[in-house]
Residue, then its C-alpha position, 0 to 999 in steps of 0.5 A: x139600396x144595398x147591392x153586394x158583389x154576386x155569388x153562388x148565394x140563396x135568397x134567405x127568404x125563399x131559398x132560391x139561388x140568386x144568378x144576379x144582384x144579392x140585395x140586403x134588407x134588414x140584414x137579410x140578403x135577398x133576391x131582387x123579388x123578395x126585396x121589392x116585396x119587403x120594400x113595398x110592404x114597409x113603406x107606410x100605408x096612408x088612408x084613402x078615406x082622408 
């Protein structure tokens, strides 16, 4: 987890201004909802029928 120094930024997934921490995933610097959601939906799924 990435945290970079806090500036008048845009998530550049949603493009609302970032008032806190600036995250950055896969070189795209994020707010800290569209981060957990990009996290979450890249973490392998495992079956629940095993």
């Amino acid at each position: 987890m990435e945290k970079s120094v806090k500036t008048n930024i845009k998530c550049e997934k949603c493009g609302k201004p970032i008032s806190g921490d600036v995250y950055e995933f896969g070189g795209v610097k994020l707010c800290e909802d569209c981060y957990l959601d990009d996290v979450i939906a890249s973490q392998p799924k495992k079956c629940a029928m095993k």
